[in-house]
C-alpha positions in Angstrom: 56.3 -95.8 59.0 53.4 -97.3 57.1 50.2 -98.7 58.3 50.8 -102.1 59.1 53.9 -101.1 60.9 51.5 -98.8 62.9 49.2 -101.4 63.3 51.9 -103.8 64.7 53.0 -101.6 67.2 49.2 -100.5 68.3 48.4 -104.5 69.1 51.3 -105.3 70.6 52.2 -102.3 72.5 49.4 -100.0 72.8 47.7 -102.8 74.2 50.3 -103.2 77.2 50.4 -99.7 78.0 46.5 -99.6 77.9 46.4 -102.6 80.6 49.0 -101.0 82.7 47.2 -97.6 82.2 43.9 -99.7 83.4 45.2 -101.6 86.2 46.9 -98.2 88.2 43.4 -96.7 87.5 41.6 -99.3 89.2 43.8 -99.8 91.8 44.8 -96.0 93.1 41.5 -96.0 95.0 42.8 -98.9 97.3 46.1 -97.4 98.3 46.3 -97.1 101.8 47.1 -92.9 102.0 43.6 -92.5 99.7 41.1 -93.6 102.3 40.8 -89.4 103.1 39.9 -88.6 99.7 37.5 -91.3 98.6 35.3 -89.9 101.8 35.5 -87.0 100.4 34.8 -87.4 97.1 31.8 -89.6 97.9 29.9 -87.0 100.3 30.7 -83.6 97.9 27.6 -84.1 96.9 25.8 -83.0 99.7 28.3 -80.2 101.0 25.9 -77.6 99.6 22.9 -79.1 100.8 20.6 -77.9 103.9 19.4 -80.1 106.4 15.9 -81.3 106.3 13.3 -80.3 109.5 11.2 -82.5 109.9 
């Protein structure tokens, strides 16, 4: 293959498969089963943490 035979395929289909590799991205943290692990993930921070006396 030569370059604008590469280049081709990279604007027609790399761009699909980028978009469909976008799109599942953004949308795996709304499915419904992933409601568990998006709490989780957003208070890991502070699982190491001490309480504060005041």
């Amino acid at each position: 293959m030569n370059y604008d035979a590469l280049r081709h395929f990279a604007d027609s289909w790399g761009l699909v498969v980028m978009a469909a590799v976008f799109l599942t991205l953004v949308a795996w943290p709304f499915l419904p089963g992933s409601a568990r692990g998006n709490v989780r993930a957003a208070t890991s921070i502070f699982e190491d943490e001490e309480p504060i006396d005041g």
